[in-house]
C-alpha positions in Angstrom: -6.2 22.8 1.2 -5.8 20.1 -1.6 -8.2 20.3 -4.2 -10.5 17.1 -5.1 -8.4 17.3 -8.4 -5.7 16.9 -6.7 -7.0 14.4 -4.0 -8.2 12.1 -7.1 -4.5 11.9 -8.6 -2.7 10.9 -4.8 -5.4 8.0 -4.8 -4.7 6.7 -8.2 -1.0 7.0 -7.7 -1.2 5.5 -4.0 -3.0 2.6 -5.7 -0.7 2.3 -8.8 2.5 1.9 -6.4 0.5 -0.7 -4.7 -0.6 -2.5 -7.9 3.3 -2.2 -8.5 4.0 -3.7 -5.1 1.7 -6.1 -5.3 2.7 -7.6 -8.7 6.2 -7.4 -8.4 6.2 -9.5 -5.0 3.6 -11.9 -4.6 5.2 -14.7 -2.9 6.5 -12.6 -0.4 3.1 -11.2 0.5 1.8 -14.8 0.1 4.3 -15.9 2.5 4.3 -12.6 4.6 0.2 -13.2 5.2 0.6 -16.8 6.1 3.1 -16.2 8.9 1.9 -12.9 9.8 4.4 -10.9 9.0 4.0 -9.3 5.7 4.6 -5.5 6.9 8.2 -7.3 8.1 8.6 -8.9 4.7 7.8 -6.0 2.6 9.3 -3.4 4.8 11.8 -2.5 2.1 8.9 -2.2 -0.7 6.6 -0.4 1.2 9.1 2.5 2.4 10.5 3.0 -1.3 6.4 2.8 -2.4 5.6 5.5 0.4 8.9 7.9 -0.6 8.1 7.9 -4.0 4.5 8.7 -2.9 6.0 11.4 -0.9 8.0 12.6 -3.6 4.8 13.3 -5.6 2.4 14.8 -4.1 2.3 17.9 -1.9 3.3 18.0 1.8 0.0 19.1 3.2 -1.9 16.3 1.2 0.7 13.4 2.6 0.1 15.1 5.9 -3.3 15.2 5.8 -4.8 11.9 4.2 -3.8 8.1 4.4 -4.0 7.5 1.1 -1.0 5.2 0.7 -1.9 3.1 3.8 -5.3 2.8 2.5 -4.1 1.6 -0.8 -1.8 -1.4 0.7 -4.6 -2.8 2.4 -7.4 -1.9 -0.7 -4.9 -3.5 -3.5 -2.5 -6.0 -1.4 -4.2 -7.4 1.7 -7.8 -7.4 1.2 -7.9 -9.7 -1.8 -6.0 -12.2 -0.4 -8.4 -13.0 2.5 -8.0 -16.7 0.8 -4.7 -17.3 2.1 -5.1 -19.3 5.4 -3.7 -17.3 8.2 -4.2 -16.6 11.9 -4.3 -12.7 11.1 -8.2 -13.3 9.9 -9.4 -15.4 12.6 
């Protein structure tokens, strides 16, 4: 069983990938959240985001937890409930 220690460091890397993600590729998640599609759009970004994830934490913790997945929406989606789009209505 993962340790809180080691629970703590997953979520701050899950969030830092995102951050990365997030930075790195803002119109496409502008544009992704307008025409709903942004899982579509940043289909490359988020796999190579989730393998590197993956790559550094243990099996049983990736297993076990949505970390990752919590971090896309948390850093990506949710503060860009601005952008008009049909996904919100």
């Amino acid at each position: 069983m993962p340790s809180e220690e080691e629970k703590a460091k997953a979520i701050r890397l899950a969030r830092a990938i995102a951050s990365d993600i997030s930075l790195y590729n803002e119109e496409k998640i502008r544009q992704g959240i307008e025409e709903d599609n942004l899982f579509d759009v940043l289909q490359e970004e988020l796999e190579e985001g989730r393998e590197l994830y993956r790559s550094r934490v243990s099996e049983e913790l990736y297993r076990t937890t949505n970390f990752f997945e919590r971090a896309i929406v948390d850093i990506i989606v949710r503060p860009r409930g601005h952008i008009r789009s049909k996904v919100w209505l």
